[in-house]
N, C-alpha and C positions, 0 to 999 in steps of 0.2 A: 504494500500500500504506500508505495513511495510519493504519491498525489499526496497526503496527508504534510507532509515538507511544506506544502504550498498554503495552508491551511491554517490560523491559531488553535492552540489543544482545546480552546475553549467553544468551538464550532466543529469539531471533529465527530461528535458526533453524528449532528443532520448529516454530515459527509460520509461519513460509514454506512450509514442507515442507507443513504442514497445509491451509494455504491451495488449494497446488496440487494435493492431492491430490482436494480437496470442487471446484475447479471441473473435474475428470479426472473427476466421479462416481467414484472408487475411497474407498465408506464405508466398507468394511469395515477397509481397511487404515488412512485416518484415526482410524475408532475404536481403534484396537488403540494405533497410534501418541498419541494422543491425552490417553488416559486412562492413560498411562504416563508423559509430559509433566505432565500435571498431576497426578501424585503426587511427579512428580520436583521438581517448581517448591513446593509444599508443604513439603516436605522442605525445600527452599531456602532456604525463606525462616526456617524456623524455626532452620535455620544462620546468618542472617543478624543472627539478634536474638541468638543466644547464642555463634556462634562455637563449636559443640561440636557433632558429627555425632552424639557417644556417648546426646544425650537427643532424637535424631529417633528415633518408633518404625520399628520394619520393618514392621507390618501396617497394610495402610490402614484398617483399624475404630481402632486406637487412634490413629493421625497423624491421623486426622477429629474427633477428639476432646481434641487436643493444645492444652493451656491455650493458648499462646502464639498461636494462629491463631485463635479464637474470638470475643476482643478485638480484633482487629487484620480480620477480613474480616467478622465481623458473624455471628449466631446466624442468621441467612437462609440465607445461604450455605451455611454449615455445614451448617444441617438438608437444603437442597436436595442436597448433596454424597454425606449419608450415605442419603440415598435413590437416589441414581441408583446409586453405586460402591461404595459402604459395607458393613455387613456383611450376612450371609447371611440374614436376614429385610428388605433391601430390598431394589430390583432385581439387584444385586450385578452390575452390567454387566460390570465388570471381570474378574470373577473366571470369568464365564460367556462371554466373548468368549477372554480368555487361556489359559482350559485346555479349550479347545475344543469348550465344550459345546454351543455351538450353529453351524452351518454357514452360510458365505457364503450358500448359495441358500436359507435359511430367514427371512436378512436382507430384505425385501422395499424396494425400492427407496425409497419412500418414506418408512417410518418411518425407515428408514438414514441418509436424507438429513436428518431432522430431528435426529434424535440427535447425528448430526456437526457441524450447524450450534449445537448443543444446548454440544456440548465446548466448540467453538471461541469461542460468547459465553461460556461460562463461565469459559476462560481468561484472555481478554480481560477479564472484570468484574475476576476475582481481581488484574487485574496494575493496573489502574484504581486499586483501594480499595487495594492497599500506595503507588500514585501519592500516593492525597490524603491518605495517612499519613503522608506524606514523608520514606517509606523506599525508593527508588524509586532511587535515586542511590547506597545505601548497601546494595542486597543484592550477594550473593554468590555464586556459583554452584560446588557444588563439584565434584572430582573426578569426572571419570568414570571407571567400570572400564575399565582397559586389558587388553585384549586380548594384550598383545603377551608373549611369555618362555614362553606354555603348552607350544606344540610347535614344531619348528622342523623347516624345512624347505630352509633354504640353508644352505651348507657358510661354515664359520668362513673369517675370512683374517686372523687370525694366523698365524705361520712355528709351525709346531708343535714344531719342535727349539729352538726358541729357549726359556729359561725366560721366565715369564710375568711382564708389569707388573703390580702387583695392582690396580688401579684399571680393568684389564681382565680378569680372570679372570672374574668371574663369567659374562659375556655371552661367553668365551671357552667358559666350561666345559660351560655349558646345551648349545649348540649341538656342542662335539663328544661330550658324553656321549649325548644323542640319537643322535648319529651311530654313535656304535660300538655302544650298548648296542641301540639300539630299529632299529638295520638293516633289517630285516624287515618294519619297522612300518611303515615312509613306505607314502603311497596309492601304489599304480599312475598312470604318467605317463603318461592319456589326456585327450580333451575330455569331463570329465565332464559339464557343464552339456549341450551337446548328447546325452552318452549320453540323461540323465536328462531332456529334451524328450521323446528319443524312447518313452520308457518309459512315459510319463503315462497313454497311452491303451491301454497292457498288462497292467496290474498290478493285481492288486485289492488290494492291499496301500493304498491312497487308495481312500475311495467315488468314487463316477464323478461325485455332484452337484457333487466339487470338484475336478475334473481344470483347468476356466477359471481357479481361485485359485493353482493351482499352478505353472499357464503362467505366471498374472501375476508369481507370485515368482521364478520363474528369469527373465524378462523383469528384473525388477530387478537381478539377479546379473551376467546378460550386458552390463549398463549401469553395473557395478561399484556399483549401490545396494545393498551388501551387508547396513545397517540396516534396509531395509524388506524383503528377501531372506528376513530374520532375523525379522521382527516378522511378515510373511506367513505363513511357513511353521513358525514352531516351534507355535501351536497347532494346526494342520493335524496336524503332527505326532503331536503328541501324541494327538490324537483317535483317530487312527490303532493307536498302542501300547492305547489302552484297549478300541478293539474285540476288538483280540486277548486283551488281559489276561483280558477276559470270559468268551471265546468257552472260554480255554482252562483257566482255573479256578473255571469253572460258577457265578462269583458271581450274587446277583442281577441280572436283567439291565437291570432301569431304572438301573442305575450309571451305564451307558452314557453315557446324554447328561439325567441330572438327578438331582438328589437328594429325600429327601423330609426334612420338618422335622427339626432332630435330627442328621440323620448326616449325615457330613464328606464330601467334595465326594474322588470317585476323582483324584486329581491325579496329575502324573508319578512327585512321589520315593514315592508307596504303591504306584505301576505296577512303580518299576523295584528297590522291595525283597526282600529275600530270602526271607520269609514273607509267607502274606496272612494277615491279622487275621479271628477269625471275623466281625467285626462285619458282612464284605461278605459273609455267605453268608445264605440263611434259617435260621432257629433252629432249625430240626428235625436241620439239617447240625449241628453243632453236637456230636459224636458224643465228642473226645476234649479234653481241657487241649492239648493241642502242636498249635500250629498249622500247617497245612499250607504245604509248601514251594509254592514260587511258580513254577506249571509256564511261565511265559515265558524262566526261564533257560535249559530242556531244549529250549524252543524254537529258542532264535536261537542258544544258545552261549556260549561263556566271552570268545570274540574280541570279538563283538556289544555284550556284556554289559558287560566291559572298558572300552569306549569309551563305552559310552552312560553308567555312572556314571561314566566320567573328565569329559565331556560337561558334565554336568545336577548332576550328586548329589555328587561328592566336593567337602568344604568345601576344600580346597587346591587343587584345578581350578577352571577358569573359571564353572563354574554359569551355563551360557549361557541359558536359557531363564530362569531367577532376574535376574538382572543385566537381560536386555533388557525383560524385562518392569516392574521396577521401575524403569526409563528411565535406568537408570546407564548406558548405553552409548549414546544415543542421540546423540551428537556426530560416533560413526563411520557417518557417508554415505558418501565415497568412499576411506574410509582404509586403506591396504593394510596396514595392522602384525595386522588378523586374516585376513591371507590365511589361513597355516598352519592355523587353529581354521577356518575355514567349507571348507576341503579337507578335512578328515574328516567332518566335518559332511554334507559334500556326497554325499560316497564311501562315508559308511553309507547314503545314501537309495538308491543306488546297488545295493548290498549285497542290502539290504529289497527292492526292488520289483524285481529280478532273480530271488529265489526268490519272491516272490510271482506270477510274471509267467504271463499269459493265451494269450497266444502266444510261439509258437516266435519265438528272436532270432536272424533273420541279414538283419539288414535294411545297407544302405547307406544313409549322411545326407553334404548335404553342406557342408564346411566351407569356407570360402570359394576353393569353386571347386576343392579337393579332394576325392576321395572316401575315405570311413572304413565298414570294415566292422565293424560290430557282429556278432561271435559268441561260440559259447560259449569259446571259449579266454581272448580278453576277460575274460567275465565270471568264469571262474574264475582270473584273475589278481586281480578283486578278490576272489575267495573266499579265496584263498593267503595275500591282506591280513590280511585279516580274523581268519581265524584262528590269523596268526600276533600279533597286535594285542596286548599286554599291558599293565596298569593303569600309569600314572603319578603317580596321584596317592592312589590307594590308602597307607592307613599307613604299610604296612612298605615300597614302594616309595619311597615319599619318606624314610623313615629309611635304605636302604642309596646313595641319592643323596646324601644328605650326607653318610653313610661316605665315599664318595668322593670327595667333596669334599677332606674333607680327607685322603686317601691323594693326590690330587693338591698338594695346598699342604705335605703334607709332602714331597713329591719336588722340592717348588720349592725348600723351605730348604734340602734336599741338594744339590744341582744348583749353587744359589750359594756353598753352602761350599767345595763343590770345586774352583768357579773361585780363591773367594781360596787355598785351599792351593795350586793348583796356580802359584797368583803367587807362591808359598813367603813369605808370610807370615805363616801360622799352621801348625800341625800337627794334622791330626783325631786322636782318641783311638781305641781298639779298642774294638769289641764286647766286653761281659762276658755270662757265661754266668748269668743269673735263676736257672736250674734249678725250670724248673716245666712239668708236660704241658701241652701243646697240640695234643692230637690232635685235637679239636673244630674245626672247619670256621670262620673267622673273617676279616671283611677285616683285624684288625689283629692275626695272627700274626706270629711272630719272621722266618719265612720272608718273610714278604711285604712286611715294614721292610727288609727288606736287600735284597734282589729289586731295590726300586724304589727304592734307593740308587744302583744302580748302571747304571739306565736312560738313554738321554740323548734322548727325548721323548716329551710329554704322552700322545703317541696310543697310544705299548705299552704304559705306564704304565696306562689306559684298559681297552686289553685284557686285560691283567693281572688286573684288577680284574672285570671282567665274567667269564672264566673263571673267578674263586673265587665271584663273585656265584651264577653257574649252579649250580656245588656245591653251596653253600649253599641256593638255592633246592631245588632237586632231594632233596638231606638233612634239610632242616630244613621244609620247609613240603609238597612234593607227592610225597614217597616214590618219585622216578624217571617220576613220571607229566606225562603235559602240563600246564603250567598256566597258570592265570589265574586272576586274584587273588579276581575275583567269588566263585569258590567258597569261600571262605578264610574263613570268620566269625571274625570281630576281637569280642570280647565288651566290655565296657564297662571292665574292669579291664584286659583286653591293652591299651586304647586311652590308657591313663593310664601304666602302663609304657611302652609305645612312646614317647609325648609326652616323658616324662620322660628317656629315653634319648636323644632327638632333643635334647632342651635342654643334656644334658650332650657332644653331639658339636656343637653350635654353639658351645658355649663352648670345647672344647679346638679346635673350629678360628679361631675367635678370638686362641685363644692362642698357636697356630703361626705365624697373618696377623700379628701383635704380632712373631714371632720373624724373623718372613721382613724385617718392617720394621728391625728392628736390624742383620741381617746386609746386607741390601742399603745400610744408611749404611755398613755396615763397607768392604763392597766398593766404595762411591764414596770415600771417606776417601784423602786422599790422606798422610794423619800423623797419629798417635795422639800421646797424650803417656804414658810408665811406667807408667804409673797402669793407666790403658786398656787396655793395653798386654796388662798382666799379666792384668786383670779378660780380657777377651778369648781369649788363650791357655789361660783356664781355662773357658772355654765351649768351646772346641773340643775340649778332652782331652776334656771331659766331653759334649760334645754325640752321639755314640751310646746312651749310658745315659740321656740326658733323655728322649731317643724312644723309646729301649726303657721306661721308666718310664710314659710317656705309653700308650706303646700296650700293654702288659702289660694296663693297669686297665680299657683299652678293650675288651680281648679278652673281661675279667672282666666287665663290663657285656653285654658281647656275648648270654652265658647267665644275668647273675641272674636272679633271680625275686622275690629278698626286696628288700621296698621300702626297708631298711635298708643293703642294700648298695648298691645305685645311686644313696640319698644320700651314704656315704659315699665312693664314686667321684667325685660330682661335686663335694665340698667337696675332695677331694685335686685334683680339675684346675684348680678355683675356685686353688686354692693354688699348682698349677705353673702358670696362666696368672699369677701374682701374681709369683711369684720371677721369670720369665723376664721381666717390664716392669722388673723391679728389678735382674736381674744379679745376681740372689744363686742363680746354679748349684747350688752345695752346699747350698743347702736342699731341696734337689727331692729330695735323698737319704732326707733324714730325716723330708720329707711322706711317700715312698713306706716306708719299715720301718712307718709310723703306719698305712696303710696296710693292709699284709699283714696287722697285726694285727688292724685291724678284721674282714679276711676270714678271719681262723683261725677 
């Protein structure tokens, strides 16, 4: 492998991979893999020279164009680059391999084979010419996306009665907030991969020219090549949703598998939107201004729906098809930290070509040397999945996780106060009475501060919190009906209140992580000095009303609307996260009277 000389160790292996894959003849999947590598290694290098991710473009028409590689691999290059992968007036290989627009069996062996030997000298030149720049020693390779914290599917082993180290909370909380909140959601514990062998050749949900590409990726699955799994089968995929997309809101139908000059390429996140734009129908359709709803939701479902934008489209989800595709991920070949992400992954396709399927399912497969019956109870075990399946990463989903967040760190700083009282060295204070309604549905009512005062672990604490979450959902967003978030349209202005509300519960849970950190030196302290002493005993008289202050404005944030009030909320937690680093208790008083007045 003397090509490897040409190469840094730190790219060697998309090179290897590559290598083995062009003498396996498997082109399709080198090209895929390939032309993902070398936007990835571009990128690289322009990190190399500046030390700054923020001025790599994200589109390869502008990264093909980017001052800093021009000079450095030569205007040849360049020009050959933006004709092969570049933008949509050259070949655009990339863009026409990745979103599926043209099929393995259309690939003909031969030109396949040149195009791949095509990548592979063209990586090799690029990595050559930064050689004789004698930048070669001096690149960088950055970050890949990690996979790993999206979904989880093994059980915490922290003691859950125990209060929590905060240096482990987080990775403590993900995993048991899954656990209690999303129950429902974990896949069904079968051998999917052999279900989904045996489905290839049932289902019209896949054309039949690519049932051989799809063996091949589950072939890679079964051999835990979970990147090339990945890189296989998500434009298969996608191909897949755009037949349907078509079929079933009557766009034009050359959308299909090409476009014409001019209009924009049918890609996933236009598939898996909640309008379709008139611009995909012919112009005679064209009948009203509101553009019609996007009949693939009434399709598949809310469950479906759910998953596939937590999947693909929401910016705070993994954006799996984004990410592999632009070769942020291509470091995971055998790495199990996305097991949990390619199990849903897996057990929607599952899902999919179960209702799309051609024959009756009650076949026997066997697993080594066991036999597994596939029937319908099976498969409507994944049905039960599925539509019990709700968003994660949806907005207001990730705003009431971090409500909870911190409805847990604050039970942590209870939890510890009580051991020191209970050492009778300090005295808590009483509850005082605010005197303000709170009949409105909120995680941070008067009820629910004191509630989870008086809990003594994480996991009731949890459920606590998911029974007022359900309320609240059930009241405030789907009027008692089933839901999923899909249907839910977040307009551009909810999505800037949300944000801004998400900012303001990071910081007051910031401010509690700051508070938990005082009280836990208190309770290792083995001597104060007077001083301390005093300062101390007047945070616990007072420490009920700090949290009742804390969570009061929380409640008020819960419902604003005016963007005047949710500033003023957060410059008063800006303020009680400030007093409580400083020890100055009795200011948190006079933040909050400044407070109320703002909200009179």
């Amino acid at each position: 492998m003397i090509f490897l000389t040409y190469t840094p160790k730190s790219w060697n292996g998309a090179v290897i991979m590559m290598y083995d894959l062009y003498h396996k003849q498997d082109f399709f999947t080198l090209l895929l893999l390939g032309i993902s590598s070398l936007e990835r290694i571009l990128g690289d290098i322009i990190f190399s020279i500046h030390n700054d991710t923020f001025i790599i473009p994200s589109l390869i028409r502008d990264l093909l164009i980017a001052s800093p590689l021009i000079p450095l691999l030569g205007e040849d290059i360049i020009f050959f680059l933006r004709c092969l992968i570049g933008p949509p007036n050259s070949m655009n290989l990339r863009n026409i391999l990745w979103h599926g627009f043209i099929s393995p069996n259309e690939f003909l062996p031969i030109p396949a084979k040149w195009y791949s030997a095509l990548v592979i000298v063209i990586t090799l030149t690029i990595c050559q010419r930064v050689r004789l720049c004698g930048l070669i020693d001096s690149l960088k390779k950055r970050d890949g996306a990690s996979f790993e914290g999206f979904f989880h599917l093994s059980q915490p082993n922290i003691i859950a009665e125990n209060f929590i180290i905060s240096d482990e909370i987080d990775k403590f909380f993900d995993q048991e907030y899954e656990r209690v909140m999303f129950i429902q959601s974990v896949p069904p514990q079968y051998p999917h991969i052999h279900i989904l062998k045996n489905l290839i050749y049932k289902n019209f949900f896949i054309i039949y020219q690519t049932h051989s590409t799809w063996s091949l990726a589950l072939n890679f699955l079964s051999s835990n090549q979970v990147i090339l799994f990945l890189i296989l089968s998500l434009p298969l995929f996608e191909h897949c949703l755009r037949r349907i997309f078509v079929y079933l809101n009557g766009v034009q139908e050359h959308r299909l598998g090409t476009v014409e000059v001019g209009q924009y390429f049918l890609t996933l996140d236009i598939i898996l939107e909640e309008k379709v734009a008139w611009a995909y129908y012919d112009l005679e359709k064209k009948t009203e201004d509101k553009e019609p709803n996007n009949q693939i939701y009434e399709e598949f479902g809310g469950g479906i729906m759910d998953l596939m934008l937590d999947l693909f489209i929401h910016n705070a989800g993994p954006r799996l098809r984004d990410r592999i595709a632009h070769g942020e991920a291509n470091y995971l070949v055998t790495s199990t930290e996305s097991n949990p992400l390619y199990k849903y992954y897996i057990c929607l396709l599952v899902v999919l070509w179960s209702r799309y399927k051609s024959k009756l399912l009650n076949d026997v497969i066997d697993i080594d040397g066991s036999q597994f019956f596939i029937n319908d109870e099976i498969i409507r075990d994944y049905e039960t999945w599925i539509s019990n399946y709700n968003s994660r990463f949806h907005p207001i989903p990730l705003l009431l996780k971090e409500s909870t967040r911190l409805i847990v760190i604050t039970w942590n700083c209870w939890k510890i106060s009580r051991f020191i009282e209970q050492n009778g060295r300090f005295t808590l204070g009483d509850w005082s009475e605010l005197n303000f309604e709170d009949q409105k549905v909120s995680l941070f009512q008067q009820d629910v501060l004191k509630t989870i005062a008086k809990i003594e672990n994480i996991t009731n604490v949890l459920h606590i919190s998911r029974e007022k979450l359900n309320t609240i959902k059930e009241s405030r967003f789907f009027n008692g009906k089933k839901f999923h978030w899909c249907h839910l349209s977040v307009t551009k202005e909810d999505l800037k209140a949300i944000n801004l509300k998400r900012v303001v519960i990071k910081k007051a849970t910031s401010g509690m992580e700051k508070l938990y950190d005082i009280l836990n030196t208190l309770h290792s302290s083995t001597s104060l000095s007077s001083r301390k002493r005093k300062n101390t005993q007047n945070l616990f008289t007072l420490f009920p009303l700090i949290m009742q202050h804390l969570y009061y404005s929380l409640f008020i944030l819960d419902y604003a609307t005016e963007h005047k009030f949710m500033l003023g909320i957060l410059i008063f937690v800006e303020r009680w996260c400030g007093f409580c680093i400083e020890g100055k208790w009795k200011n948190i008083n006079d933040a909050f009277d400044e407070l109320i007045k703002l909200l009179k």
